[in-house]
Backbone as a printed PyTorch tensor [residue, N CA C, xyz], in Angstrom:
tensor([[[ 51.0040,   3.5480, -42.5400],
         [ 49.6700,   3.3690, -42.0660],
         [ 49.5750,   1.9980, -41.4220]],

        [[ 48.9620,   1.9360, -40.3000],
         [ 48.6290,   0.7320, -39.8130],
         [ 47.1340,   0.5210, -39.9020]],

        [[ 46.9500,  -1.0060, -40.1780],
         [ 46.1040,  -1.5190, -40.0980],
         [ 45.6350,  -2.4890, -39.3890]],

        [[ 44.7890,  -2.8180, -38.7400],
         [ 44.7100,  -3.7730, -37.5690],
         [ 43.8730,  -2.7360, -36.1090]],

        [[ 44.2880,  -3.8070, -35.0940],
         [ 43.7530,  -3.3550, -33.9350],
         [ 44.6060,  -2.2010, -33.0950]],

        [[ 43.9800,  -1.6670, -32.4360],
         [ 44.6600,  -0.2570, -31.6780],
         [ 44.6020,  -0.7420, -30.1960]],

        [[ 45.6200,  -0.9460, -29.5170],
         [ 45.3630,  -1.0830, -28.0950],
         [ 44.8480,  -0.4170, -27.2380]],

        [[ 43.9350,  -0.4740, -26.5760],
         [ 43.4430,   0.5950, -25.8480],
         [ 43.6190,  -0.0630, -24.5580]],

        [[ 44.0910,   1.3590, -23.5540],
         [ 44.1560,   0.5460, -22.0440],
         [ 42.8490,   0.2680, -21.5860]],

        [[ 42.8910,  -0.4860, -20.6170],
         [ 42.1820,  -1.6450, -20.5030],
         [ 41.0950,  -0.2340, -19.3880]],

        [[ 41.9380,  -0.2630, -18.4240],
         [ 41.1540,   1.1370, -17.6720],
         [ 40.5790,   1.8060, -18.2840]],

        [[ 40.4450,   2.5650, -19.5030],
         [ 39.8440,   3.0380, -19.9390],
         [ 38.2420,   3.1860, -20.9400]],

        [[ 38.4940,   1.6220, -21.2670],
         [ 37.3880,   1.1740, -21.8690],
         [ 36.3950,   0.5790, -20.6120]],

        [[ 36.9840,   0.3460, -19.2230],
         [ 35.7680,   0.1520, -18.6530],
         [ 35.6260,   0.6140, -17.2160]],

        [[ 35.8650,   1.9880, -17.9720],
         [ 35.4990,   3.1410, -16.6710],
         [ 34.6850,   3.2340, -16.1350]],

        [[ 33.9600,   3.5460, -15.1140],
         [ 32.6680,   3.5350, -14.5580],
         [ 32.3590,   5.3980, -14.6220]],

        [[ 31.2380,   5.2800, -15.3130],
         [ 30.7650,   6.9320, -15.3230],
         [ 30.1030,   7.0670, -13.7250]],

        [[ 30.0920,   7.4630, -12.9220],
         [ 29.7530,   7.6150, -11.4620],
         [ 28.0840,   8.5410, -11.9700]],

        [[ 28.3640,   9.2860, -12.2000],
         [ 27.3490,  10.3690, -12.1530],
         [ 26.0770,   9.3220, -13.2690]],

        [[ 26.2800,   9.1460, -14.2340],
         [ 25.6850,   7.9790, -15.0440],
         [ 24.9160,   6.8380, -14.5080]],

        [[ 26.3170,   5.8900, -13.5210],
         [ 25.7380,   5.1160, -12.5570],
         [ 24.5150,   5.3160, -11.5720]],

        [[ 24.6320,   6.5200, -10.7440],
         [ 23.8550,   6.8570, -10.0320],
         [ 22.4380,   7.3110, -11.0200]],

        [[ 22.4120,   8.0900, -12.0410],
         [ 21.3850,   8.4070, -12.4820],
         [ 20.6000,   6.9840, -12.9920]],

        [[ 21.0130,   6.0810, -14.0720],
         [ 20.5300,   4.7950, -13.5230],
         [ 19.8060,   3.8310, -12.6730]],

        [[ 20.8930,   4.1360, -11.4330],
         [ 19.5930,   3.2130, -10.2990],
         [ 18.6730,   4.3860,  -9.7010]],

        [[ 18.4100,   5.7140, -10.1030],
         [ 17.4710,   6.3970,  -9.5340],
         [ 16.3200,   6.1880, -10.4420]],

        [[ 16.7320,   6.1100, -11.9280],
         [ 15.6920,   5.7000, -13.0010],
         [ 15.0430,   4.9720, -12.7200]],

        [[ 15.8670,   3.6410, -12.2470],
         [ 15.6300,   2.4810, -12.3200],
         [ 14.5630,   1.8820, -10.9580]],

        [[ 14.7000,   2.6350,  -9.5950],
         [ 13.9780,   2.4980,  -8.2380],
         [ 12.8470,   3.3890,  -8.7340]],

        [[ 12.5300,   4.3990,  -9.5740],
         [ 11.3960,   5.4640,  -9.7930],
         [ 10.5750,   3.7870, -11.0060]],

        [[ 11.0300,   3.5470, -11.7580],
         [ 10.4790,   2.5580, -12.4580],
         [  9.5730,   1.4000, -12.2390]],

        [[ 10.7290,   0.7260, -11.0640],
         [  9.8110,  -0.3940, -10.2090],
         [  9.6060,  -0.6310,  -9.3410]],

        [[  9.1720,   1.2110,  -8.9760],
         [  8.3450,   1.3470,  -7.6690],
         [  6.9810,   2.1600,  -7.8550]],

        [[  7.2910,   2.2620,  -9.1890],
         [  5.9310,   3.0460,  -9.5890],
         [  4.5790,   2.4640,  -9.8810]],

        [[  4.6690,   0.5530, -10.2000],
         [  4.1530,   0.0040, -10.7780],
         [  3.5260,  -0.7830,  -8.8640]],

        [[  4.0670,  -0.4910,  -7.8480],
         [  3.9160,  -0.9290,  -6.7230],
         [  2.6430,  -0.4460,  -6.0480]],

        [[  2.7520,   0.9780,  -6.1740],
         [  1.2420,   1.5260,  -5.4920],
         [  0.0800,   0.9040,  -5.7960]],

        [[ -0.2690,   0.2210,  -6.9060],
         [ -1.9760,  -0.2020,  -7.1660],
         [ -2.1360,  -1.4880,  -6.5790]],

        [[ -0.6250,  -2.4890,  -6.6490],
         [ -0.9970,  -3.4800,  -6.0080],
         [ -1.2570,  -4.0990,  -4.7730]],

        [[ -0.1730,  -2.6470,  -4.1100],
         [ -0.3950,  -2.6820,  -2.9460],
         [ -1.4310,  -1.9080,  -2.3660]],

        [[ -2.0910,  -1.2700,  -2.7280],
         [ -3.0650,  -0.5530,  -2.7140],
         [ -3.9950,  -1.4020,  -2.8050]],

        [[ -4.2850,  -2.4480,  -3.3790],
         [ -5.5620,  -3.7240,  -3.7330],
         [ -5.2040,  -4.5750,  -2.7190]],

        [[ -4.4600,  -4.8320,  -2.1200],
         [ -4.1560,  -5.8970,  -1.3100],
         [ -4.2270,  -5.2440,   0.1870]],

        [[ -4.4320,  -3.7250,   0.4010],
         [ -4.6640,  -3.1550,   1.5020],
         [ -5.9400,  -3.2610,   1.7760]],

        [[ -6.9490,  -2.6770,   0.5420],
         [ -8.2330,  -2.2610,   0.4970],
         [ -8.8930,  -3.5000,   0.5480]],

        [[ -8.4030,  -5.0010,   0.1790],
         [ -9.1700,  -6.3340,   0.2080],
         [ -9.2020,  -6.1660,   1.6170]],

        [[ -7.9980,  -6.0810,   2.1000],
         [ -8.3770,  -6.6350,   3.8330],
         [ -9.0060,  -5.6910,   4.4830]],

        [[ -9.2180,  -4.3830,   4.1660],
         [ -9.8770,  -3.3650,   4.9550],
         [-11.6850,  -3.5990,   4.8600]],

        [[-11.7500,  -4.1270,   3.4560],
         [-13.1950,  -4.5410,   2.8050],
         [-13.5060,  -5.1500,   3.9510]],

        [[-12.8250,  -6.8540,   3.4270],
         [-12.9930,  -7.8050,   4.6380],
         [-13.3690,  -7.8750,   6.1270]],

        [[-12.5460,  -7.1360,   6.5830],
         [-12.5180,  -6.1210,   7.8480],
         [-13.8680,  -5.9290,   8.3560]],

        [[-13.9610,  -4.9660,   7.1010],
         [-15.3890,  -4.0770,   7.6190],
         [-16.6210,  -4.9710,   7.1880]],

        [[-16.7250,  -5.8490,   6.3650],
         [-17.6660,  -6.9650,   6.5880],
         [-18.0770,  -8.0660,   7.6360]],

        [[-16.6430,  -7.8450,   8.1980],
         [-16.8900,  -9.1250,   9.3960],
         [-17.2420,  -8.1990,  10.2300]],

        [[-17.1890,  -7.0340,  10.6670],
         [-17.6450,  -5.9780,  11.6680],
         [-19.2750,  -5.9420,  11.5670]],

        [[-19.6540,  -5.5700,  10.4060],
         [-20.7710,  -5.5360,   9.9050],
         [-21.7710,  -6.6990,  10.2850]],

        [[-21.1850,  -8.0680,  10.0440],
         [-21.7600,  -8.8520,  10.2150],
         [-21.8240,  -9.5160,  11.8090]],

        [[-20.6530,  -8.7860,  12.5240],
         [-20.7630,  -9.1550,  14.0540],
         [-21.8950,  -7.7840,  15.1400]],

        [[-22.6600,  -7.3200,  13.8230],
         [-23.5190,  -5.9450,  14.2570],
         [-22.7170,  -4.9450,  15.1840]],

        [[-21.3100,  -4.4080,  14.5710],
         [-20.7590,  -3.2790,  15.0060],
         [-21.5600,  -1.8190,  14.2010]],

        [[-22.3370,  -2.1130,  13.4790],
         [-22.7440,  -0.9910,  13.4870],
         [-23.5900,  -0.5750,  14.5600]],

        [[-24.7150,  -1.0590,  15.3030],
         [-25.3080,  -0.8580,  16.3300],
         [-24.5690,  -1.2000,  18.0710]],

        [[-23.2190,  -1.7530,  18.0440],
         [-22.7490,  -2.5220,  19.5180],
         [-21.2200,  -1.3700,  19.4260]],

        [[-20.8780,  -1.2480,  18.5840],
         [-18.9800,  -0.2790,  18.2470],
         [-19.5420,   0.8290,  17.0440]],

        [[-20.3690,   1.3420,  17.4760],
         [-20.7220,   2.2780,  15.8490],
         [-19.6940,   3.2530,  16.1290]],

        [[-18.9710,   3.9210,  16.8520],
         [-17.5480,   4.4740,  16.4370],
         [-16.4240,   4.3640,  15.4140]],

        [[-16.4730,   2.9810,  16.3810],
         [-14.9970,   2.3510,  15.7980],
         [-15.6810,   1.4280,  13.8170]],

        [[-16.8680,   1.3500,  13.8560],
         [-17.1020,   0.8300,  12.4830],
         [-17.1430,   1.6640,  11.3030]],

        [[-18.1100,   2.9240,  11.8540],
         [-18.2830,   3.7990,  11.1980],
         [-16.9370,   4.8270,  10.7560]],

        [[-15.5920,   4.9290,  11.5230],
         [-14.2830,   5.3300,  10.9810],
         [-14.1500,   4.5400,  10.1730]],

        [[-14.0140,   3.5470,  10.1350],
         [-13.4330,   2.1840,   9.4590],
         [-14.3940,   2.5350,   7.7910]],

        [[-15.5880,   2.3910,   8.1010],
         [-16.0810,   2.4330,   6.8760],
         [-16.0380,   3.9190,   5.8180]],

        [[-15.7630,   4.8040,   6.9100],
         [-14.9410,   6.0880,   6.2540],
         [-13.5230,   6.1390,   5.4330]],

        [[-13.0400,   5.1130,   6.2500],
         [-11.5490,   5.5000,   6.0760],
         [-11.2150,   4.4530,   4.7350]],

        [[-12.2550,   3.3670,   4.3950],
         [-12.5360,   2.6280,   3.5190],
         [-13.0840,   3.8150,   1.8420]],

        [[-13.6620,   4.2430,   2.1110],
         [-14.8100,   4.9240,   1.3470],
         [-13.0820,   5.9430,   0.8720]],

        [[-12.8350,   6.5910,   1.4650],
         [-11.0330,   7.5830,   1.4620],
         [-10.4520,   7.0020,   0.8770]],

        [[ -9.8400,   5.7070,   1.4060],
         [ -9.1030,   5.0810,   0.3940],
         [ -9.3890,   4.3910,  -1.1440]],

        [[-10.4630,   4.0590,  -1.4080],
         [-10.9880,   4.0320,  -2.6720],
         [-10.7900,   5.5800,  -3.6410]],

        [[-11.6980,   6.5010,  -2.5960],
         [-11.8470,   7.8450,  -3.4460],
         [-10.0580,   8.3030,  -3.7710]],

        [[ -9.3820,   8.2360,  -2.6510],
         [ -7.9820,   8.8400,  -3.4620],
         [ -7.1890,   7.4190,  -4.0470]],

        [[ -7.2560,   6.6260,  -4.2430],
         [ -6.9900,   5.4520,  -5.4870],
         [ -7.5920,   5.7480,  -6.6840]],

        [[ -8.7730,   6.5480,  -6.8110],
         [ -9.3880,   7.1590,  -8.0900],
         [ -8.7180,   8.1250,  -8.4090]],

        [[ -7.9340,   8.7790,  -7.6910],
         [ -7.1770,  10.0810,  -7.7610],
         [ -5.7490,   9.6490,  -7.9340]],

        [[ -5.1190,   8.2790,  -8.1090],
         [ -3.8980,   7.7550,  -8.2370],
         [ -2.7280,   8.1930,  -7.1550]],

        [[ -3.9360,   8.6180,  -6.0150],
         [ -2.9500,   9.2070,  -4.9330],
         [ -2.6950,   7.7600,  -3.7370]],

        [[ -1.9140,   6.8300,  -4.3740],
         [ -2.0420,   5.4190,  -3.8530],
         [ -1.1560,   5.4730,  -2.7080]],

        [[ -0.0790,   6.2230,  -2.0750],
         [  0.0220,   6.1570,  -0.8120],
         [ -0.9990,   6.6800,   0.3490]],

        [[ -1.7070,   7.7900,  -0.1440],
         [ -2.3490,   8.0960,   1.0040],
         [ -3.7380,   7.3240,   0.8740]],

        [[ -4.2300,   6.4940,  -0.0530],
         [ -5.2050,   5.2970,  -0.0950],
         [ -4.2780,   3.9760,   0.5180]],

        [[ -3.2340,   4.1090,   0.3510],
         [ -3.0530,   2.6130,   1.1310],
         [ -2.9700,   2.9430,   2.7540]],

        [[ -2.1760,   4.4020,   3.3170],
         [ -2.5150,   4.4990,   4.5970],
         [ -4.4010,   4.5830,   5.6390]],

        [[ -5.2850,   5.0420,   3.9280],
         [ -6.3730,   4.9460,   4.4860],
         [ -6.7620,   3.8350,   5.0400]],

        [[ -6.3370,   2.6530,   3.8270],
         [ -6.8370,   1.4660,   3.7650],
         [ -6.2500,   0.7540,   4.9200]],

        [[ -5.1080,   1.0940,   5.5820],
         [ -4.6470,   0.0880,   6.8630],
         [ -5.3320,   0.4940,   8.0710]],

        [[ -5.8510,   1.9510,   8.1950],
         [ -6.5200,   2.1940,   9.0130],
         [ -8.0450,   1.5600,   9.0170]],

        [[ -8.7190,   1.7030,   8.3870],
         [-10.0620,   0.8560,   7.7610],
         [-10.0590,  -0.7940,   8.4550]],

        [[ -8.7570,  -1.1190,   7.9280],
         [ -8.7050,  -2.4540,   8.2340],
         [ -8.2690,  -2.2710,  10.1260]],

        [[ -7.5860,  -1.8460,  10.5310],
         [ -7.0090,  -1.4480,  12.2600],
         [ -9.0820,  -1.8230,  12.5430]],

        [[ -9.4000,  -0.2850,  12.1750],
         [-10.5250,  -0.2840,  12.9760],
         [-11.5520,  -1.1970,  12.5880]],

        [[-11.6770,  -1.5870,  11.8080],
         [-12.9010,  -2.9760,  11.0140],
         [-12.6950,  -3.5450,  12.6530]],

        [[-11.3940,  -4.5670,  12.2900],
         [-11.0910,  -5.5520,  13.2990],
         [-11.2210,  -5.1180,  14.4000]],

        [[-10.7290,  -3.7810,  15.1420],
         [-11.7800,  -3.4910,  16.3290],
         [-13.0780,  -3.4370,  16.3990]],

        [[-13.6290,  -2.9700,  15.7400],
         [-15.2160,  -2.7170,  15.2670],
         [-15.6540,  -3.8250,  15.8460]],

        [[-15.5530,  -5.0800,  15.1640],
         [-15.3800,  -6.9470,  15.2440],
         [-15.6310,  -7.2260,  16.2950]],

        [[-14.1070,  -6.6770,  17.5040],
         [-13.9560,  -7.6300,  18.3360],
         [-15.1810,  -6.6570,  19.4920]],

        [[-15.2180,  -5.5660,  18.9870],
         [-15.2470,  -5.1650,  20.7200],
         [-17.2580,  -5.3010,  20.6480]],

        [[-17.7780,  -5.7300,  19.0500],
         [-19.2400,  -5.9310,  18.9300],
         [-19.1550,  -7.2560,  19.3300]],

        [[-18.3790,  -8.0880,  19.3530],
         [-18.5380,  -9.4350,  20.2220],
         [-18.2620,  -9.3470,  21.6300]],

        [[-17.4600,  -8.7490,  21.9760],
         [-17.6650,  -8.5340,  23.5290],
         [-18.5090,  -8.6580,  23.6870]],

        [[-19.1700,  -6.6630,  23.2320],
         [-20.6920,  -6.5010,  24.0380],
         [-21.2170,  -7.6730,  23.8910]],

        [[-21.4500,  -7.9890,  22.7000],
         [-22.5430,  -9.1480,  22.7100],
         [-22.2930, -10.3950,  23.7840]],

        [[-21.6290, -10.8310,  23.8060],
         [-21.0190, -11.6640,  24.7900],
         [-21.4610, -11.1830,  26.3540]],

        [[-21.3370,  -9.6750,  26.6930],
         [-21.9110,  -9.3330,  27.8900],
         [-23.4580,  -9.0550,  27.9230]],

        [[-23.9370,  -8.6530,  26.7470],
         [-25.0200,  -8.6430,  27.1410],
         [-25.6050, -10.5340,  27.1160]],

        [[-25.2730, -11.1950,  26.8650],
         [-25.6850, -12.9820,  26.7640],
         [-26.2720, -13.4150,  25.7090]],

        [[-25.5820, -12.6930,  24.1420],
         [-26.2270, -13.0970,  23.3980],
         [-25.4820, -13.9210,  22.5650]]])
């Protein structure tokens, strides 16, 4: 009988399981990417807010009511499916919201600008 240590080849103790490996970093990208949607989702919807306040306040609702009134839709969408934890298609709402806010903005300062106010 021996007692003591057993040699084991060296290859063998640090095999790489392939199929293992891969299941791993799929765990692992589903993990800390899951925790990504809300924040990015809050950091869409701030600037779309924003957006549509400075529109608001450059009177695109009465000078761009098109382009404000999408915006404040597409705002109102992205909140409602963030309640629904459906955070990609609230963050695509929310970039649109914000696109059109900032048109909303510019093109109610134009007018205003042409009409001389």
């Amino acid at each position: 009988m021996r007692v003591g240590l057993e040699l084991i080849p060296l290859k063998s103790r640090f095999r790489l399981h392939v199929p293992s490996l891969a299941k791993t970093a799929v765990l692992a990208s589903v993990v800390l990417t899951s925790g990504c949607g809300p924040t990015i989702y809050a950091t869409n919807v701030h600037k779309a807010a924003k957006a549509v306040e400075a529109a608001r306040h450059a009177q695109a609702p009465e000078h761009a009511p098109f382009e404000y009134h999408f915006a404040v839709e597409h705002l109102e969408k992205a909140r409602e499916e963030a309640g629904h934890a459906s955070y990609q298609s609230a963050i695509e709402y929310a970039r649109v919201a914000c696109e059109f806010g900032q048109k909303a903005r510019d093109l109610a300062r134009r007018r205003l600008e042409e009409m001389g106010r």
